[in-house]
N, C-alpha and C positions, 0 to 999 in steps of 0.2 A: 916693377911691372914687367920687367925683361923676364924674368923668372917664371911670373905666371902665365906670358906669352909661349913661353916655351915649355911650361907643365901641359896644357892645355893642348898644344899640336903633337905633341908625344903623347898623350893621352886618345886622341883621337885616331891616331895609329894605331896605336896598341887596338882601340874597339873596332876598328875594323880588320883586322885581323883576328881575334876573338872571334870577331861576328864572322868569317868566313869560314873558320873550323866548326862553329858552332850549326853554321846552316847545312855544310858538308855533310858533316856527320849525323845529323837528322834526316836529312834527304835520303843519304846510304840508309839507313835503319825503316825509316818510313817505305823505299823502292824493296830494301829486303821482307820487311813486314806485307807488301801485296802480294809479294810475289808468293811465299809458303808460311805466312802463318796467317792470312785470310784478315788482316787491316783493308778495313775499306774506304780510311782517308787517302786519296793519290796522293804520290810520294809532293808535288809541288808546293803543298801545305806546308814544309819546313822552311819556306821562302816568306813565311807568315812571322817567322822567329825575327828575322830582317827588321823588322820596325821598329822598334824598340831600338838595336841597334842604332841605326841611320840615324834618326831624334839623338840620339847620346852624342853621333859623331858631328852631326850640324850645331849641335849646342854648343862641341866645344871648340870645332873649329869657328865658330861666329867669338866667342871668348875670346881665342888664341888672336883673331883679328881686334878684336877691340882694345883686350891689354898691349898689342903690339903698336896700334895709334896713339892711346895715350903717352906710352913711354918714351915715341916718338915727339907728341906736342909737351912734353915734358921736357925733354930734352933740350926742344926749340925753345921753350921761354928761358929754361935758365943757363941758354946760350946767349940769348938777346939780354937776358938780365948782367953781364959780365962786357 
């Protein structure tokens, strides 16, 4: 459970950093798109990319805590078991 505890918090890392290049770089493209090639979505709409993200990083940091208790109450019984 140690394992998945800590695939699961490295994992959530990793997508929120993803997600901050990935909105960056939309926002940049969408601001240059109003400015001279006449996009009429304002550039803030790339903060729309964000959701999807956020749900991926809450899912796995809620995982990362859950496998991190068990292994814990795991732990505990087969300390008390000994």
């Amino acid at each position: 459970m140690k394992k998945l505890s800590v695939i699961f918090a490295i994992l959530a890392v990793l997508l929120s950093d993803v997600m901050c290049a990935t909105v960056a770089y939309n926002y940049c493209s969408l601001l240059w798109g109003g400015r001279y090639a006449g996009f009429s979505a304002p550039a803030s709409t790339a903060f729309v990319l964000a959701v999807p993200y956020v749900l991926g990083i809450a899912v796995c940091a809620v995982l990362a805590v859950v496998f991190g208790k068990m292994r814990r109450s795991a732990d505990k019984s087969e300390s008390e078991e000994k």
